[in-house]
Steps between C-alpha positions, in 0.01 A plus 500: 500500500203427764321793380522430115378174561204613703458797269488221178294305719226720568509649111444104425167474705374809391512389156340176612264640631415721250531221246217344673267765559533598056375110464245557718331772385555316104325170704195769630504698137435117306233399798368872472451410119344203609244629691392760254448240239282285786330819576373596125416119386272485824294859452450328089420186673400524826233259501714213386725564765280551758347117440897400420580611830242277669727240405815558692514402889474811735668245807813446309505843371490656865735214648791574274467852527528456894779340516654727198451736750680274779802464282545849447504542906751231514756647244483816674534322847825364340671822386430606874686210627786497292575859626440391844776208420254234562600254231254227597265691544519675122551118363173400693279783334626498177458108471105558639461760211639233272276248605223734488555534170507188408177464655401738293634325181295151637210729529500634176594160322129341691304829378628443118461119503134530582447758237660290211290204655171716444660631108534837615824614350593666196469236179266310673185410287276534815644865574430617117134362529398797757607772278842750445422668824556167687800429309661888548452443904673144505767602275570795754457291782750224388754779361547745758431234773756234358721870477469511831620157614787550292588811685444281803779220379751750404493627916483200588868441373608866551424441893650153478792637344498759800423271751824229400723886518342589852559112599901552389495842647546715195197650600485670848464810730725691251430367184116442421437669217427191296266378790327891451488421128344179561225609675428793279479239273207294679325837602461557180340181430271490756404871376370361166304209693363767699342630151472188289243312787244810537461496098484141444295341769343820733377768213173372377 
């Protein structure tokens, strides 16, 4: 009876596992679309977005992809803990990678408020007086950026969700595959920053 349950057990994480991995590479194929349409409206317009680009702050840019980059240390730090059994430990670093992105969030929120302060975003009457090439970057920008975040929220609550299972110790040395999942999850995200902030605010 032991063995069929660890038998079912183990056929149940495999297929979570692969269950995440197929909506991963869908998540990369739609971002991979993404891109391509970024790439072919800036070689038709790549004067317009070089001056749009001038616009967005390189700082904030380079901050929030730093401490992307922190958070995706942190996750991993956490599925390393909860196979060492150090619960606290795993609750500590998965609450800093929550935070972080939340910082991230606050960041983001600053960088678009000063943009719709200066009329730069799509319907804006400002933004259509500098021509289509102006309008094409901005309306990338805001899309696949405000994509982004939303990919951001939704592992936000996956690792809270996590996090509240770890805390009630449904999640531990021998059963972490939702923790793994998790932080495929956020690796994945902080993939796609890795390629959004290079062709928004560093290719000129």
């Amino acid at each position: 009876m032991s063995v069929q349950a660890d038998t079912d057990e183990h056929r149940d994480d495999l297929g979570s596992r692969f269950g995440m991995w197929l909506f991963i590479f869908t998540e990369l194929l739609l971002f991979a679309g993404l891109f391509l349409t970024y790439a072919i409206y800036r070689f038709k317009n790549w004067q317009a977005f070089h001056l749009a680009a001038e616009e967005l702050d390189t700082f904030i840019g380079s901050v929030n992809t730093l401490i992307l980059l922190v958070s995706s240390a942190t996750i991993a730090m956490s599925i390393t803990a909860i196979q060492q059994k150090r619960k606290i430990l795993t609750l500590v670093l998965m609450g800093i990678t929550m935070i972080i992105g939340i910082i991230f969030l606050i960041n983001k929120y600053f960088e678009w408020g000063v943009k719709f302060e200066h009329g730069l975003y799509p319907g804006s009457e400002i933004l259509a007086s500098f021509g289509k090439g102006e309008v094409l970057f901005f309306g990338l920008y805001f899309f696949m950026t405000g994509l982004h975040a939303l990919h951001i929220i939704i592992g936000l609550v996956f690792i809270g969700f996590v996090f509240y299972d770890v805390l009630r110790e449904k999640i531990n040395s021998e059963n972490f595959v939702h923790l793994e999942n998790a932080g495929l999850y956020w690796h994945l995200v902080d993939i796609i920053w890795v390629f959004l902030f290079p062709l928004f605010y560093l290719i000129t």
